[in-house]
matplotlib code that plots the C-alpha trace (Angstrom):
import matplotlib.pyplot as plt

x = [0.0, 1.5, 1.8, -1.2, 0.1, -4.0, -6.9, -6.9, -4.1, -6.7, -9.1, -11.7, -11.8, -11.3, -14.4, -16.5, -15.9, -17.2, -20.1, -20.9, -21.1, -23.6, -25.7, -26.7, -27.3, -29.4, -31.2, -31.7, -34.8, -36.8, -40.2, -40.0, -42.4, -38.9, -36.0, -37.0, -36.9, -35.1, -33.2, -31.2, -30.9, -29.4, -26.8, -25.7, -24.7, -23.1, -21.4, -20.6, -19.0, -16.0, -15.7, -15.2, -13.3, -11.3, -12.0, -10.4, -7.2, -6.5, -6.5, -3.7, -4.6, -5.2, -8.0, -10.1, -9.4, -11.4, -13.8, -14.7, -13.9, -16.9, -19.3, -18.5, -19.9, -22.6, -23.6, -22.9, -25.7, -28.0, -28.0, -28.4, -31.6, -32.6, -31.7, -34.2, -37.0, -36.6, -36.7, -40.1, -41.6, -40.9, -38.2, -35.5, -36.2, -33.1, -30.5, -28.0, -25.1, -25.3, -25.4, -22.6, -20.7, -21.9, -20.3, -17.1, -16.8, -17.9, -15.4, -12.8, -13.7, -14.2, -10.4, -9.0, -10.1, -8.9, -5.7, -5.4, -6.3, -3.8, -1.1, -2.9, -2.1, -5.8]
y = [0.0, 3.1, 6.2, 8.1, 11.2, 13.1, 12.5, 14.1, 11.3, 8.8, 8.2, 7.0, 10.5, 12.1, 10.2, 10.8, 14.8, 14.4, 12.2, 14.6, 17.6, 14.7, 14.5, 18.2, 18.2, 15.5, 16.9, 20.1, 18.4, 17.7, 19.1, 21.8, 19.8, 17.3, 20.3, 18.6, 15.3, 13.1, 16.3, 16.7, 13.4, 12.3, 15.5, 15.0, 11.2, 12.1, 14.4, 11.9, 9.7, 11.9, 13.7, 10.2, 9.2, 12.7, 12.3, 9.0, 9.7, 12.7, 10.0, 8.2, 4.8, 2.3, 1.1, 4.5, 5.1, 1.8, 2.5, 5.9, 3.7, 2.1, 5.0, 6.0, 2.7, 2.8, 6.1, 4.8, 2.1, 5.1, 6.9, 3.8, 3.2, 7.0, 6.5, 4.3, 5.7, 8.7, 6.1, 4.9, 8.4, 9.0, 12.0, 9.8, 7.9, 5.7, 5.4, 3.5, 6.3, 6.6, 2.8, 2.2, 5.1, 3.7, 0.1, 1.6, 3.9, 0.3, -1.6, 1.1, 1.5, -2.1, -2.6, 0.3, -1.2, -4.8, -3.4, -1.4, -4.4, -6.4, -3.7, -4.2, -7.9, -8.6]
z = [0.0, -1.1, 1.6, 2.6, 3.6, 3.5, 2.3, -1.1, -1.9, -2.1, -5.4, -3.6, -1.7, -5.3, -7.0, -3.8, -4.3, -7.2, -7.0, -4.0, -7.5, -8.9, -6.1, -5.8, -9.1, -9.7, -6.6, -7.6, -10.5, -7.6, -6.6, -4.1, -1.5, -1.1, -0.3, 3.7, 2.5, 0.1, -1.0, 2.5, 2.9, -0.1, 0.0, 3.9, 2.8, -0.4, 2.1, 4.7, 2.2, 1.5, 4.7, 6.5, 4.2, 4.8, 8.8, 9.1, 6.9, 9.4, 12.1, 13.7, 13.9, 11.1, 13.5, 13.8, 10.1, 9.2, 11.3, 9.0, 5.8, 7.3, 7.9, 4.9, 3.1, 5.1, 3.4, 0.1, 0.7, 1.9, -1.2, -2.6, -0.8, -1.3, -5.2, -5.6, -3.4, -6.0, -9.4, -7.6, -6.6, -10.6, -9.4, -11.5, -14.9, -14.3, -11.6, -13.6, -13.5, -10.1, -9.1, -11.2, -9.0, -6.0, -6.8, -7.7, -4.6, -2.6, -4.3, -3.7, -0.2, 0.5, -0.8, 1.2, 4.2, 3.2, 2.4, 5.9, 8.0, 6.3, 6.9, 10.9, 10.5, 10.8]

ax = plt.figure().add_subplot(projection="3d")
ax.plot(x, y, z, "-o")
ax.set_aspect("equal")
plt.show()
Protein backbone atom coordinates (compact mmCIF):
# COMPACT_ATOMS: atom_id res chain seq x y z
CA UNK A 1 0.00 0.00 0.00
CA UNK A 2 1.48 3.07 -1.07
CA UNK A 3 1.84 6.20 1.56
CA UNK A 4 -1.17 8.12 2.62
CA UNK A 5 0.13 11.22 3.64
CA UNK A 6 -3.95 13.08 3.47
CA UNK A 7 -6.88 12.50 2.29
CA UNK A 8 -6.88 14.09 -1.08
CA UNK A 9 -4.11 11.32 -1.95
CA UNK A 10 -6.68 8.79 -2.15
CA UNK A 11 -9.08 8.18 -5.40
CA UNK A 12 -11.69 7.05 -3.63
CA UNK A 13 -11.77 10.47 -1.67
CA UNK A 14 -11.31 12.13 -5.32
CA UNK A 15 -14.36 10.22 -6.95
CA UNK A 16 -16.46 10.84 -3.83
CA UNK A 17 -15.88 14.76 -4.28
CA UNK A 18 -17.16 14.41 -7.21
CA UNK A 19 -20.06 12.25 -6.98
CA UNK A 20 -20.89 14.64 -4.04
CA UNK A 21 -21.14 17.64 -7.48
CA UNK A 22 -23.57 14.67 -8.88
CA UNK A 23 -25.75 14.50 -6.10
CA UNK A 24 -26.74 18.23 -5.77
CA UNK A 25 -27.32 18.25 -9.12
CA UNK A 26 -29.40 15.52 -9.66
CA UNK A 27 -31.18 16.90 -6.61
CA UNK A 28 -31.71 20.07 -7.56
CA UNK A 29 -34.76 18.44 -10.53
CA UNK A 30 -36.76 17.66 -7.62
CA UNK A 31 -40.16 19.06 -6.63
CA UNK A 32 -40.01 21.82 -4.12
CA UNK A 33 -42.42 19.78 -1.55
CA UNK A 34 -38.92 17.28 -1.06
CA UNK A 35 -36.05 20.30 -0.29
CA UNK A 36 -36.99 18.58 3.74
CA UNK A 37 -36.89 15.28 2.49
CA UNK A 38 -35.09 13.14 0.06
CA UNK A 39 -33.23 16.34 -1.01
CA UNK A 40 -31.17 16.67 2.46
CA UNK A 41 -30.94 13.44 2.90
CA UNK A 42 -29.44 12.27 -0.10
CA UNK A 43 -26.79 15.49 -0.03
CA UNK A 44 -25.73 14.98 3.88
CA UNK A 45 -24.65 11.16 2.82
CA UNK A 46 -23.14 12.07 -0.41
CA UNK A 47 -21.35 14.40 2.07
CA UNK A 48 -20.56 11.89 4.70
CA UNK A 49 -19.02 9.66 2.21
CA UNK A 50 -16.00 11.87 1.46
CA UNK A 51 -15.72 13.73 4.69
CA UNK A 52 -15.24 10.18 6.49
CA UNK A 53 -13.35 9.21 4.22
CA UNK A 54 -11.29 12.69 4.82
CA UNK A 55 -11.97 12.26 8.78
CA UNK A 56 -10.39 9.01 9.09
CA UNK A 57 -7.20 9.67 6.87
CA UNK A 58 -6.48 12.69 9.42
CA UNK A 59 -6.54 9.96 12.06
CA UNK A 60 -3.74 8.16 13.70
CA UNK A 61 -4.63 4.75 13.94
CA UNK A 62 -5.20 2.31 11.12
CA UNK A 63 -8.03 1.12 13.51
CA UNK A 64 -10.09 4.52 13.75
CA UNK A 65 -9.38 5.10 10.12
CA UNK A 66 -11.42 1.85 9.20
CA UNK A 67 -13.80 2.53 11.29
CA UNK A 68 -14.66 5.87 8.99
CA UNK A 69 -13.92 3.69 5.84
CA UNK A 70 -16.87 2.07 7.34
CA UNK A 71 -19.27 4.97 7.89
CA UNK A 72 -18.48 6.04 4.86
CA UNK A 73 -19.89 2.69 3.14
CA UNK A 74 -22.63 2.84 5.08
CA UNK A 75 -23.63 6.10 3.39
CA UNK A 76 -22.93 4.82 0.14
CA UNK A 77 -25.68 2.08 0.74
CA UNK A 78 -27.99 5.06 1.85
CA UNK A 79 -27.99 6.91 -1.24
CA UNK A 80 -28.44 3.79 -2.64
CA UNK A 81 -31.60 3.17 -0.76
CA UNK A 82 -32.61 7.00 -1.33
CA UNK A 83 -31.73 6.50 -5.21
CA UNK A 84 -34.17 4.28 -5.55
CA UNK A 85 -36.97 5.67 -3.39
CA UNK A 86 -36.61 8.74 -6.01
CA UNK A 87 -36.73 6.06 -9.44
CA UNK A 88 -40.12 4.88 -7.63
CA UNK A 89 -41.61 8.37 -6.55
CA UNK A 90 -40.94 8.99 -10.55
CA UNK A 91 -38.17 11.96 -9.37
CA UNK A 92 -35.46 9.75 -11.52
CA UNK A 93 -36.24 7.93 -14.95
CA UNK A 94 -33.09 5.65 -14.27
CA UNK A 95 -30.49 5.39 -11.59
CA UNK A 96 -27.97 3.50 -13.61
CA UNK A 97 -25.10 6.30 -13.51
CA UNK A 98 -25.33 6.62 -10.10
CA UNK A 99 -25.41 2.78 -9.12
CA UNK A 100 -22.57 2.20 -11.18
CA UNK A 101 -20.71 5.10 -8.98
CA UNK A 102 -21.93 3.75 -6.04
CA UNK A 103 -20.33 0.13 -6.82
CA UNK A 104 -17.10 1.59 -7.73
CA UNK A 105 -16.81 3.87 -4.62
CA UNK A 106 -17.91 0.33 -2.63
CA UNK A 107 -15.39 -1.60 -4.25
CA UNK A 108 -12.75 1.10 -3.68
CA UNK A 109 -13.68 1.54 -0.19
CA UNK A 110 -14.16 -2.08 0.50
CA UNK A 111 -10.37 -2.62 -0.77
CA UNK A 112 -9.03 0.33 1.17
CA UNK A 113 -10.12 -1.23 4.15
CA UNK A 114 -8.90 -4.78 3.24
CA UNK A 115 -5.65 -3.38 2.39
CA UNK A 116 -5.42 -1.45 5.87
CA UNK A 117 -6.33 -4.37 8.01
CA UNK A 118 -3.79 -6.38 6.25
CA UNK A 119 -1.07 -3.72 6.92
CA UNK A 120 -2.86 -4.23 10.89
CA UNK A 121 -2.12 -7.87 10.54
CA UNK A 122 -5.84 -8.64 10.81
Amino acid sequence: MKTIKTHRDLDVWKDSMDFVLDIYRITERFPNNEKFGLVPQMRRAGISICSNIAEGAARNHSREFTQFLYIALGSVSEIETQSEIALRLGYLQSIDPEKETLDRLRRMLVSLIQAIKRKMGE
